[in-house]
C-alpha positions as CSV (number, residue, x, y, z in Angstrom):
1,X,35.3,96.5,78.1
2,X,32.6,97.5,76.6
3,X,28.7,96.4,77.7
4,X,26.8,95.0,75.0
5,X,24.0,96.8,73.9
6,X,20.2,95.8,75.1
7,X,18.5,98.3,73.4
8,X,17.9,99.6,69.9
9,X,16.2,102.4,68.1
10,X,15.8,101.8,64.1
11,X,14.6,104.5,62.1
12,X,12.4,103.9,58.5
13,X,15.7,105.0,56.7
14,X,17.8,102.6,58.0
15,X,19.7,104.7,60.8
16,X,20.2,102.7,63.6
17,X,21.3,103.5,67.3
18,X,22.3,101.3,70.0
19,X,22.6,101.6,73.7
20,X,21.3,100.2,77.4
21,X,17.8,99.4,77.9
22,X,15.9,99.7,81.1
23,X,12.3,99.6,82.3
24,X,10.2,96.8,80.0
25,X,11.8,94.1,77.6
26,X,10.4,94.4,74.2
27,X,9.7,96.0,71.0
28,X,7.0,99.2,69.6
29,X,7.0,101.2,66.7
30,X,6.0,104.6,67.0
31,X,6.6,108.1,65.8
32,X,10.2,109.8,67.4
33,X,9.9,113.3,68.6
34,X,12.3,115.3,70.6
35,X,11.2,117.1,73.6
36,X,13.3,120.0,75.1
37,X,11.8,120.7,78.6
38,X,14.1,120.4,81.3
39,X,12.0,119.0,84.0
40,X,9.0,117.0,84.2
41,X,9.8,113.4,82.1
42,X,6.6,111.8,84.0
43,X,4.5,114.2,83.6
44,X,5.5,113.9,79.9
45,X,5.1,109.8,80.3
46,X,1.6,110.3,81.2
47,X,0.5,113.2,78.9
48,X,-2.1,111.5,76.7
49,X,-0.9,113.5,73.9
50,X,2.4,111.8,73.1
51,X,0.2,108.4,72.2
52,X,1.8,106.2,69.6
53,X,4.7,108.4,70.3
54,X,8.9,108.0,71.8
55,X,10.4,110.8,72.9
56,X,13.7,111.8,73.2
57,X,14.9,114.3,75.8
58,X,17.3,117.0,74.8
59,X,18.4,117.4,78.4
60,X,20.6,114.8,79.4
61,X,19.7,113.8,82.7
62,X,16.1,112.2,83.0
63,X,15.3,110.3,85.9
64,X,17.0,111.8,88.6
65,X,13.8,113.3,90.5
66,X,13.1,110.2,90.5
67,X,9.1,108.9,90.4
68,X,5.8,110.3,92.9
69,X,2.1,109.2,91.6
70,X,1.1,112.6,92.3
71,X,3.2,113.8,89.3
72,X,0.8,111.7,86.8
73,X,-1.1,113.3,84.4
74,X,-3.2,109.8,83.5
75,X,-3.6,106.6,85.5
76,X,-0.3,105.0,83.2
77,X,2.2,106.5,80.7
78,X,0.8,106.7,77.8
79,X,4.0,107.7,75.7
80,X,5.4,104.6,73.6
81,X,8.8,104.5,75.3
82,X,11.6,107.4,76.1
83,X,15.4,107.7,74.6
84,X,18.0,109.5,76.3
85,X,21.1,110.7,77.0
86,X,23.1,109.2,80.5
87,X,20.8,106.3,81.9
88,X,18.5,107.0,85.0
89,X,20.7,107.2,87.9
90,X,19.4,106.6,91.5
91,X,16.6,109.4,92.5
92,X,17.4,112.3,94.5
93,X,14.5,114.0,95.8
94,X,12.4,114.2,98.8
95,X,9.0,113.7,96.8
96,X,10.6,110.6,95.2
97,X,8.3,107.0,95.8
98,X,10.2,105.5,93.3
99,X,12.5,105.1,90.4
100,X,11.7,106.0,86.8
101,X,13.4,102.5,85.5
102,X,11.4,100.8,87.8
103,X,8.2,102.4,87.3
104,X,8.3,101.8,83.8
105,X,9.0,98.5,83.9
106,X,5.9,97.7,86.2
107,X,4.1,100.0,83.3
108,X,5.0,98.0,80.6
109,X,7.0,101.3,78.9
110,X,10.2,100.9,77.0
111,X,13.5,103.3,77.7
112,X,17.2,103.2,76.1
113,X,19.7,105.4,77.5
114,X,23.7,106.3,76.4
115,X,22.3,107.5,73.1
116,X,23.7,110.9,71.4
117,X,20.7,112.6,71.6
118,X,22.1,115.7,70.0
119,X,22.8,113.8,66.8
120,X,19.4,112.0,66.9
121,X,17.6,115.9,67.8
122,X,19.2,117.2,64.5
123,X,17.9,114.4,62.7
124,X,14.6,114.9,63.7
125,X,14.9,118.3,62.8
126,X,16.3,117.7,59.2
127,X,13.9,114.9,58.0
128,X,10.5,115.1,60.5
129,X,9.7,113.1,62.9
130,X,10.7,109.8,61.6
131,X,8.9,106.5,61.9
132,X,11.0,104.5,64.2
133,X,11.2,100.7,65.9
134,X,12.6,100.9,69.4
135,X,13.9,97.4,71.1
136,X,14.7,96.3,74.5
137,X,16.7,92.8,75.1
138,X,18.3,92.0,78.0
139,X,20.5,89.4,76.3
140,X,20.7,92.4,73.0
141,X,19.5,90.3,70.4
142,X,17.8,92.3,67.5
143,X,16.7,91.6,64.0
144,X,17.3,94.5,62.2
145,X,16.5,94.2,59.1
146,X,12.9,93.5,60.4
147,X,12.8,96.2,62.5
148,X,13.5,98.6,60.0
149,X,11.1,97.1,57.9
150,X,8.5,97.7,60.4
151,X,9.2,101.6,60.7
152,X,9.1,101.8,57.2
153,X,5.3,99.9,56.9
154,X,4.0,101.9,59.9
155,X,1.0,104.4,58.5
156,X,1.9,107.1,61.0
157,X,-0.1,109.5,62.6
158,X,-1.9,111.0,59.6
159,X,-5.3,110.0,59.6
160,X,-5.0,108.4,63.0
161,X,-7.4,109.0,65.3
162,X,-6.4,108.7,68.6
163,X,-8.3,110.2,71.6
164,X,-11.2,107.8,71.2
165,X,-8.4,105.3,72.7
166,X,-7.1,107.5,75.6
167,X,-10.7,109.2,76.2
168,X,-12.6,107.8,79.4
169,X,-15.0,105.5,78.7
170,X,-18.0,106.8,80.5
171,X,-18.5,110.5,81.9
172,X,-17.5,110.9,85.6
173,X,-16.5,114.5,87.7
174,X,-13.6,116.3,88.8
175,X,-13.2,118.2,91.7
176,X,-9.4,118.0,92.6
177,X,-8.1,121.7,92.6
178,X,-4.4,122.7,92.3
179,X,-1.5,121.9,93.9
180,X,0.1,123.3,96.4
181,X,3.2,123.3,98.6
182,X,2.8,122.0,101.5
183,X,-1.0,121.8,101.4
184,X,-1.3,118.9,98.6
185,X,-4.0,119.3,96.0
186,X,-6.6,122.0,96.5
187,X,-10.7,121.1,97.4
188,X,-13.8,122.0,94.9
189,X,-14.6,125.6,95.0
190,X,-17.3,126.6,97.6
191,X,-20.3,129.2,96.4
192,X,-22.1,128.1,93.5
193,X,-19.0,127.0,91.1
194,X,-20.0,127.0,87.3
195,X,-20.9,124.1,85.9
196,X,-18.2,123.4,83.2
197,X,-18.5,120.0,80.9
198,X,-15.4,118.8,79.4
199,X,-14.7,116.6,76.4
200,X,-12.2,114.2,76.9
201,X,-9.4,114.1,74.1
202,X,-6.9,113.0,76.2
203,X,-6.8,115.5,79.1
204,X,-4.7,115.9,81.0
205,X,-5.2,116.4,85.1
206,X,-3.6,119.3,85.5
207,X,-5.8,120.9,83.2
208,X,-8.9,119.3,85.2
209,X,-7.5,120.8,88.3
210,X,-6.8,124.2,86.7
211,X,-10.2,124.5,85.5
212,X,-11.4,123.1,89.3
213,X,-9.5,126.5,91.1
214,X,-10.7,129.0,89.0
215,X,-14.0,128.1,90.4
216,X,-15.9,125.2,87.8
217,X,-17.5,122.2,88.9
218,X,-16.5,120.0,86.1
219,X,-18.3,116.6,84.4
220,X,-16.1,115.2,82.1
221,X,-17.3,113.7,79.4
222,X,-15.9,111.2,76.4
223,X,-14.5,112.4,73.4
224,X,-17.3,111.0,71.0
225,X,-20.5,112.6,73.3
226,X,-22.6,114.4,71.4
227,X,-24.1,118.0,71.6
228,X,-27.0,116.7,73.0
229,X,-25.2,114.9,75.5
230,X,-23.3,117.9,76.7
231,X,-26.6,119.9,77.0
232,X,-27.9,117.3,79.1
233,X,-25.4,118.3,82.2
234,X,-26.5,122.4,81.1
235,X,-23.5,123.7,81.7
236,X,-22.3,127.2,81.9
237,X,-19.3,126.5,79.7
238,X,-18.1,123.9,77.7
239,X,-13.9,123.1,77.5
240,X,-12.2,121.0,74.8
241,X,-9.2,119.3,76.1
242,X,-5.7,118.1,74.7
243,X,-5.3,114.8,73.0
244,X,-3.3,112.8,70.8
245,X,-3.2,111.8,67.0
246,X,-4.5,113.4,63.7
247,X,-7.3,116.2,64.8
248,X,-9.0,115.9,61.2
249,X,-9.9,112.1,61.8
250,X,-10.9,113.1,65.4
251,X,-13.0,116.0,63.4
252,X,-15.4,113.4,62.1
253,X,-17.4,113.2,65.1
254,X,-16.0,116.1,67.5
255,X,-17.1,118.5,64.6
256,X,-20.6,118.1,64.4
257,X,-21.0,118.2,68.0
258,X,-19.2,121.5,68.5
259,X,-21.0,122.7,65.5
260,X,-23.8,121.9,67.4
261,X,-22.7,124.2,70.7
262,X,-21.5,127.4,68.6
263,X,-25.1,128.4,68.1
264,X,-26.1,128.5,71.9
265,X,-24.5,131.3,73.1
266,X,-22.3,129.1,75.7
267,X,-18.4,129.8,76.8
268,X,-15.8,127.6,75.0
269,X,-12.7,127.1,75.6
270,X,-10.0,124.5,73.7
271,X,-6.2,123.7,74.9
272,X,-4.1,121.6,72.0
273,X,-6.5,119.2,70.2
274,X,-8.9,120.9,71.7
275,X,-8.0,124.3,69.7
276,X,-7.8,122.3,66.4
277,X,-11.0,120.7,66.8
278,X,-12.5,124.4,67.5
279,X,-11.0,125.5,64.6
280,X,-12.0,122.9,62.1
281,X,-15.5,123.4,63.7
282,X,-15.7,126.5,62.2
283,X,-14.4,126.2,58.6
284,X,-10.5,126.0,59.3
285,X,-8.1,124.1,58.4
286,X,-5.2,121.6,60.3
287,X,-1.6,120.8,58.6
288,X,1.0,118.1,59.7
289,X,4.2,120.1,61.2
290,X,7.4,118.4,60.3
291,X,9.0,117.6,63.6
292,X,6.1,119.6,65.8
293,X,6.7,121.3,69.0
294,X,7.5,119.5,72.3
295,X,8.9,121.4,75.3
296,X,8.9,124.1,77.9
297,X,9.8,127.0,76.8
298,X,8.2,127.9,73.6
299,X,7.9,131.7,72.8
300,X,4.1,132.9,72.2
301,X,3.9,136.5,71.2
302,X,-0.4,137.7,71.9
303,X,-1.0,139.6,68.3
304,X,-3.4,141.5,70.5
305,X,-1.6,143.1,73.1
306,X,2.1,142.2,71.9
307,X,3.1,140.2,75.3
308,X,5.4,137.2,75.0
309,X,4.7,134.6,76.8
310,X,7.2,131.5,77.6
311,X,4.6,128.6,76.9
312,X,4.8,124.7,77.0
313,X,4.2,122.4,73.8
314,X,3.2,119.3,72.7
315,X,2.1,119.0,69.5
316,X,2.1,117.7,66.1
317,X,-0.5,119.0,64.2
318,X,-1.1,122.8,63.6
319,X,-4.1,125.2,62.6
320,X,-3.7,126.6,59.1
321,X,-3.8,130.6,60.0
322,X,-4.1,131.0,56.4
323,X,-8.1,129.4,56.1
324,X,-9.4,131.0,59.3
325,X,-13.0,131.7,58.2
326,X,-14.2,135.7,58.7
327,X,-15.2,136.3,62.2
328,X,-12.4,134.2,63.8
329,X,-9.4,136.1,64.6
330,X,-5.5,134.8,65.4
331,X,-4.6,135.9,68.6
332,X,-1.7,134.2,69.7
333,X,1.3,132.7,67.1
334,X,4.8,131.4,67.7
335,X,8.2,133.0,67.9
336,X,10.2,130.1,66.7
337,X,8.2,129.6,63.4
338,X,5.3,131.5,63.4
339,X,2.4,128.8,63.2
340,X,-1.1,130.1,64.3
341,X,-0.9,129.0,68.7
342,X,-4.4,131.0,69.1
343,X,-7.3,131.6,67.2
344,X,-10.9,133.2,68.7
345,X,-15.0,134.6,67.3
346,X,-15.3,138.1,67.7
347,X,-18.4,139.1,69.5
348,X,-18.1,135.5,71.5
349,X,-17.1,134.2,74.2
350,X,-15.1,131.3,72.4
351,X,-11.7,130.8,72.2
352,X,-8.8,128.4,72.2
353,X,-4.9,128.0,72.2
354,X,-2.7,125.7,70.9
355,X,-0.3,125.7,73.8
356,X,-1.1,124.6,77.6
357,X,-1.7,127.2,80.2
358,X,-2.0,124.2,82.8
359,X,1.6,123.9,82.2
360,X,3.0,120.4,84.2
361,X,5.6,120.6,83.2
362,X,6.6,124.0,82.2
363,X,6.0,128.1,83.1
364,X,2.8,129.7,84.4
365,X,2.5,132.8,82.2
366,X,-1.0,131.9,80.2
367,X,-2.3,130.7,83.3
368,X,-4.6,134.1,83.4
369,X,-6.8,131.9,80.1
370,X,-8.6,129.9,82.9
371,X,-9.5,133.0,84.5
372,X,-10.6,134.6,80.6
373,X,-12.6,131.4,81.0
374,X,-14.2,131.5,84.3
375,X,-14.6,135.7,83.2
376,X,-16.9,134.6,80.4
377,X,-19.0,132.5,82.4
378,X,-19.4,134.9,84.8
379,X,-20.8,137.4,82.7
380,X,-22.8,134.8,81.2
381,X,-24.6,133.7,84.5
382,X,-24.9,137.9,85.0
């Protein structure tokens, strides 16, 4: 016999899937996205980037690592909720604390499993990511016809600006370096590390800790600080991080205050939102991609020197190549469509990428950026 269903996911055009819930009873609306990575789902959870969004896993068995707080990439998930294939089976795993069902529920973070994904990925392919309603019940009662009505009202990401709600509220430093097997996360560089500030869009730890062991001793500041406020800390080099939501709403304060850097000769370097904001900072413009890019194994080619690199994603919102100002050249783009991944000022040490070389999860091969980075700064300080 059958199990009723106690979960629901109702899409603004009426499409509706059942299955089991797990992790916390209730109800969010949010924008569906497919992700295809194959490992990682909390590290995904806990990217700010995926805020006011539900993903859906293309690999069917999520949850079996199970759950270890050292995996987090913020203090909570910050995705909406998660829809997959086979519900989370017991974790196997000697870093496991925990179970992803159970972790979610203390986390307040909605999941539905025994869903065909594959039908709902080519759905999201054909039409965008769609506005959805996604329901958990334990006793599978759902009012459909107002949960569709929901999706359908909900305003979407598009001028939405999200990092001021994921950005730390006051500045604070990071000096938590890499992991590594065995040994745990690394120290703070010894010497005299340079003195990196970054802007809080969202970022991500793994990012912070990238940044930490390629020798920066970092302040990070909130997403609406000012150029003056940056200044303040004189740093050696200034980083823009990831973050969630529409960047040209975000661009109404993080603009000016960029604007406000480009003119003091200083290293910059942007990951995700962070590339977007550089961009519109000097004259670009930022589209809406239809279903955007979420995974681990996105294909970069480097215009410059023609290497490919295998890259991870997570994004909704691209750069325009096509309104790049004069003087700010497109070095990286993508092999699956060919959207603009990297842009940077000639004669400058100021660049950005859309893609994350911090990985978690996902490959290693732009991992070299941090070291572009820490390059720059050096030949600053020289």
């Amino acid at each position: 016999m059958a199990k009723k269903p106690t979960a629901c996911l109702a899409l603004a055009d009426g499409t509706v899937f059942y299955g089991q819930g797990f992790g916390a009873p209730g109800e969010v609306v949010a924008e569906l996205v497919f992700n295809t990575a194959m490992t990682g789902y909390q590290e995904i959870m806990t990217d700010p980037s995926y805020a006011s969004q539900i993903v859906t896993f293309t690999f069917p068995h999520i949850g079996n690592t199970g759950i270890t707080p050292e995996d987090d990439e913020a203090p909570d998930p910050v995705a909406s909720g998660i829809v997959v294939r086979w519900d989370p089976t017991d974790p196997s795993n000697w870093r496991a604390a925990g179970d992803l069902a159970g972790w979610m529920a203390r986390r307040g973070r909605i999941g539905m499993g025994g869903v065909d994904t594959r039908r709902l990925t080519r759905a999201i392919r054909q039409q965008g990511a769609p506005h959805v309603v996604l329901a958990h019940d334990p006793d599978g009662n759902f009012d459909l016809p107002a949960m569709i009505a929901k999706a359908r009202d909900w305003k979407g990401l598009v001028g939405l600006d999200l990092a001021k709600t994921v950005s730390c509220a006051q500045s604070y430093r990071w000096d938590q370096g890499a992991w590594e097997w065995g040994n745990g996360f690394g120290a703070a560089p010894e010497g005299k590390p340079f003195k990196v500030v970054a802007l809080d869009y969202g970022a991500k730890r793994n990012i912070l800790r990238s940044l930490v062991a390629h020798g920066a001793d970092v302040t990070v500041l909130p997403a609406t600080a000012t150029a003056e406020e940056v200044l303040a800390h004189e740093p050696e080099g200034v980083f823009l991080s990831n973050g969630p939501g529409d960047p040209a709403a975000t661009g109404e304060y993080a603009v000016p205050m960029i604007q406000g850097l480009l003119d003091k000769d200083l290293p910059i370097f942007g990951i995700c939102l962070g590339h977007q904001m550089l961009a519109l900072a000097l004259g670009a413009k930022t589209v809406k991609m239809g279903h955007g890019h979420h995974g681990a194994n996105h294909p970069v080619r480097d215009v410059e020197t023609g290497k490919v690199e295998i890259t991870s994603m997570n994004h909704g919102f691209a750069v325009d190549s096509q309104s790049l100002p004069q003087g700010v050249l497109e070095t990286h783009v993508s092999l699956f469509d060919g959207s603009n991944c990297g842009i940077r000022m000639e004669n400058r040490p100021v660049f950005s990428v859309q893609y994350h070389p911090e990985a978690a999860p996902g490959p290693q091969d732009s991992l070299y950026l941090f070291e572009r980075f820490a390059a720059s700064m050096r030949t600053r300080r020289a």
